[in-house]
Phi, psi and omega in degrees: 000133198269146152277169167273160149260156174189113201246207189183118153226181187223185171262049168225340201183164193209158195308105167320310215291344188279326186300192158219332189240155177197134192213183193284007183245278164263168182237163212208160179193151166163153207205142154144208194224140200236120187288310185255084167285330206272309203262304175304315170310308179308301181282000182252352171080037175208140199287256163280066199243168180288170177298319165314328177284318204284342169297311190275334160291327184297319206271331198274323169314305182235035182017229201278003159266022183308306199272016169264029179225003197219127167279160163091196179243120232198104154240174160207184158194167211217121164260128189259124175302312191261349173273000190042082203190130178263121208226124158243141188219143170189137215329180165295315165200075223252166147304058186209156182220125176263159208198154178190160191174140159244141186226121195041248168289320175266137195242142188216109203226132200199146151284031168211144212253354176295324210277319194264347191257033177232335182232014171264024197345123192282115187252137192272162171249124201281313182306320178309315182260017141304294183326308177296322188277342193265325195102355224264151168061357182334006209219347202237175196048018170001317214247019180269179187233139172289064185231093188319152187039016150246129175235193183225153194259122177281154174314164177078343208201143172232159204234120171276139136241124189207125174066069187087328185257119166289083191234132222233125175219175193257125169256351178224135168255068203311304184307332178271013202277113237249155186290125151261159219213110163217157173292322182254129185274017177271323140354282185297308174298344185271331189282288183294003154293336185272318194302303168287329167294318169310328178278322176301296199298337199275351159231031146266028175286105147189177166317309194276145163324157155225149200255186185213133168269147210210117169233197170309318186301174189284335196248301151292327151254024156272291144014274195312280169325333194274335182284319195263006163282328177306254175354331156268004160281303193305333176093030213228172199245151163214132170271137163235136184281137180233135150284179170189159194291152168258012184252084164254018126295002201253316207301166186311158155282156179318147188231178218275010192208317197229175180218168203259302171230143202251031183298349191298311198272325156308320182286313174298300166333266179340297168307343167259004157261149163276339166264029184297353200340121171251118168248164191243121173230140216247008167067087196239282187278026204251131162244178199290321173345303171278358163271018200246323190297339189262322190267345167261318154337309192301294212231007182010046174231164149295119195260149195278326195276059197284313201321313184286354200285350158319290192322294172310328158292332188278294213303324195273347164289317193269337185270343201258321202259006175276329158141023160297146186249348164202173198225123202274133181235144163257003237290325184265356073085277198266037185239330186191305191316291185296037231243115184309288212090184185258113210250351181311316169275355189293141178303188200257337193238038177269127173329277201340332186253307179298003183240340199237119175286330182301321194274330172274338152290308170320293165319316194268320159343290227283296187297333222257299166293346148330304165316299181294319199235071179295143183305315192319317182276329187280341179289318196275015200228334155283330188277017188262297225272322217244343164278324147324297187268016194299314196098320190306129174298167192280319215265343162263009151280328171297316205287315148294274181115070142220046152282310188293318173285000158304302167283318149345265253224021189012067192242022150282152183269169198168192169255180182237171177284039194315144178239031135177185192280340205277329201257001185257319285209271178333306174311299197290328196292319162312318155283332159317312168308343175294270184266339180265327160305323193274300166332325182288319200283319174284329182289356161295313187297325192275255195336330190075004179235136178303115134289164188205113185227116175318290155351312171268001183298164181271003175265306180311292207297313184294339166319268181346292185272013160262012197248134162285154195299313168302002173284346182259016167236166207251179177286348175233008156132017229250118181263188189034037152351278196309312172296318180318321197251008171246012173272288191007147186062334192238013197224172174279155197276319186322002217219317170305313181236052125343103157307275154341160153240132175272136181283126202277158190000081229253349168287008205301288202339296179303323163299355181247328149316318171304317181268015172341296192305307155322326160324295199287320194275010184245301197306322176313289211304328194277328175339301191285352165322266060233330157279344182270328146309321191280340180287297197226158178316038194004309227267279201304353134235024160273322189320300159321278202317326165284343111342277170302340147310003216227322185098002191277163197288129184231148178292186184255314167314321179296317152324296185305322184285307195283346016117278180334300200293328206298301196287320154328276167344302165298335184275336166283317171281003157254011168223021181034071185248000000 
């Protein structure tokens, strides 16, 4: 179970006492869970030791290349005594979250941003949370906090301080990840089955049970099935946690791409192991208020998914308080196992195309309609449409100017023109590091119970991204191939080869109608607000809020924006800005 850390240096010398480990050369701290414990132990020569010794024997052995050698989710850091000099490090790509700040002479760093915000006065960083609320630059400044001057050390990359200086590199290189070739593309799925199992078993090791969340999809419910085929050779159980709608007479009807609730396809999963336990849970007392209010306690961030943060406070409250120690997620899933393919790229003499002449005319089509009709304007022409409805007043989009650097720097969201699966693969896994890595690591600290998402290992994930893009797509046009056909047998098959997306709190309308009051008396108060008035447009949401109060039809995003602005609010008023 990882702790927090938290140290102090200055550029002469660092707090010892803050340290855990010491030799006449370092001082040493460091938490997390370490996967190839078998193969380290073996090449460090030691028998039974904790995850923390394997850290810290890795660092003596192979000093600042420690972390291209150490799997799972983990940091640490280390003062070098005679060079006076600080090296922080943490997995590739793990549940974990690192905070850094300087304040005059003393550099300070902690997994936890509470720990640097107790001894920091909290300044907001405004351009950031423009960013958070719009989507707008989402890819770019990775590594700010909405905090002026704390920032996080992202997966993949460790950080030296020494005389004052601050310096952050990259240590995994997802984009180098060099192409396999096979002839027969069934090959990857039989290879990444073994690959994926190895990632699934290595966490379900702890004292405590460990449960899994589990929804319609394809990605949580490969996780699941792949934990509970482990688990019936053993003779052992997996509880899995589901949200499902609590309106589910209200909710939209299903639409040609996407569906509402999605117990069905849980209830098949589940069913389709014997060992399966499903509990369903529909959050009935949770309202989103208090989940927008709990997740900033949880992550002192703005979150983009504000609609869902009820639910997700029920599944990891209710899995902490049945006495699970840790809880399995696929949540990363669509950065590379589940990986769509490209179909823009598929070669000319891919079945899929060389069997469909209409799908093969489309293809030969396609750059000459780019041309008249660049992707580029229906991308910059959703993000007009997805800021528009935002809430954000005209004088802080004029005052970033962002629409023009939209169109500059194409640093709005969407999809992109990718020139390949490995860079389309890369792009998400980046975005992930922003936020879903640093959540799994504060939802351990509140709660007390480890996320653990398989999806995310570094074997799967290097896998993944060595698989070239038409291997993900199948021969009869079937995309995410490569997972489909390596669940096959172990997974249900109708819930494998799932069209549709299922929509995650697809009732919030109602649910935030159940809570009117509650609703009504938080828009008063931020109202009265004077910085959350200098954000957003009061008129226009109340305008909205009165709608939806009315039943009239709202998109489920314009929900998510107003969800957003609300919590925005709170984050102002809980650091009184």
């Amino acid at each position: 179970m990882m702790k927090i850390l938290f140290a102090a240096v200055n550029e002469e010398e660092a707090d010892a006492t803050q340290f855990d480990k010491f030799n006449d050369r370092y001082c040493f701290t460091g938490s997390g869970r370490v996967d190839n414990r078998q193969k380290l132990k073996q090449i460090l020569s030691v028998a039974e030791v904790s995850d923390t010794d394997l850290l810290w024997l890795s660092f003596l052995k192979w000093g600042q290349n420690a972390p291209t050698h150490i799997l799972g989710d983990w940091s640490f850091a280390v003062y070098d005594i005679q060079e006076k000099a600080l090296f922080i490090a943490r997995d590739q790509h793990g549940y974990t979250a690192l905070y850094y700040t300087q304040i005059g002479s003393n550099f300070y760093f902690s997994s936890s941003i509470k720990r640097l915000l107790s001894i920091k006065k909290p300044t907001i960083n405004e351009k950031l949370v423009v960013g958070r609320i719009t989507l707008w630059g989402a890819d770019r400044e990775a590594n700010q906090t909405d905090f002026e001057g704390i920032f996080s050390l992202l997966a993949g990359h460790c950080l030296r301080y020494k005389n004052g200086t601050v310096s952050v590199t990259q240590y995994w290189f997802p984009e180098n990840v060099p192409l396999r070739n096979y002839k027969n593309h069934a090959d990857y799925s039989v290879e990444l089955f073994e690959i994926f199992k190895e990632a699934v078993a290595c966490r379900l090791i702890d004292n405590k049970p460990v449960a899994s969340m589990l929804s319609g999809g394809l990605d949580s419910g490969s996780v699941a099935s792949m934990a509970a085929f482990i688990l019936q050779k053993e003779q052992k159980s997996l509880t899995t946690f589901s949200h499902v709608p609590l309106f589910k007479d209200k909710v939209s009807a299903n639409t040609e791409r996407t569906f509402f609730d999605e117990t069905d396809n849980i209830l098949a999963t589940a069913g389709f192991h014997q060992n399966i336990n499903p509990v369903l849970l529909n959050s009935e007392a949770i309202s989103p208020i208090a989940g927008l209010n709990t997740f900033l306690e949880i992550n002192e961030h703005i979150i983009h998914g504000a609609s869902n943060a009820y639910w997700m406070y029920d599944v990891y409250k209710t899995a902490a308080d049945h006495g699970f120690g840790a809880i399995l997620s696929g949540e990363n899933g669509n950065g590379a196992l589940s990986n769509a393919g490209l179909p823009n790229l598929l070669p000319l003499l891919h079945p899929s195309l060389s069997n469909n002449p209409k799908a093969l005319l489309k293809q030969w089509l396609r750059p000459f309609y780019r041309k008249i009709k660049p992707e580029s304007k229906k991308r910059f022409l959703d993000f007009k449409d997805y800021l528009n409805n935002s809430f954000l007043n005209q004088h802080i989009v004029d005052e970033y100017q962002i629409l023009e650097d939209v169109q500059k720097n194409k640093s709005g969201f969407g999809a992109k023109n990718y020139q390949s699966a490995n860079e389309a693969m890369t792009h998400l896994l980046e975005l992930a590091r922003i936020g879903r890595c640093a959540n799994g690591g504060n939802v351990l600290h509140y709660f007390n119970i480890e996320k653990r998402d398989p999806t995310a290992d570094i074997r799967v994930l290097e896998y993944c991204l060595s698989i070239p893009n038409e291997a993900f797509i199948s021969e009869k046009g079937i995309n995410r191939n490569v997972v489909r056909k390596m669940m096959e047998g172990t997974m249900a098959h109708n819930v494998l080869y799932e069209r549709k997306i299922g929509r995650q709190s697809a009732d919030i309308n109602y649910r935030v109608l159940a809570h009117r009051a509650e609703m009504d008396e938080t828009l008063n108060r931020l109202f009265k607000n004077p910085y959350f008035c200098h954000f957003f447009n009061t008129k226009s949401i109340t305008s909205f809020w009165e709608s939806i109060k009315a039943e009239q039809k709202t998109g489920d995003y314009q929900v998510n924006s107003l969800m957003k602005a609300v919590m925005t609010g709170l984050f102002f008023e809980r650091n009184e800005f």
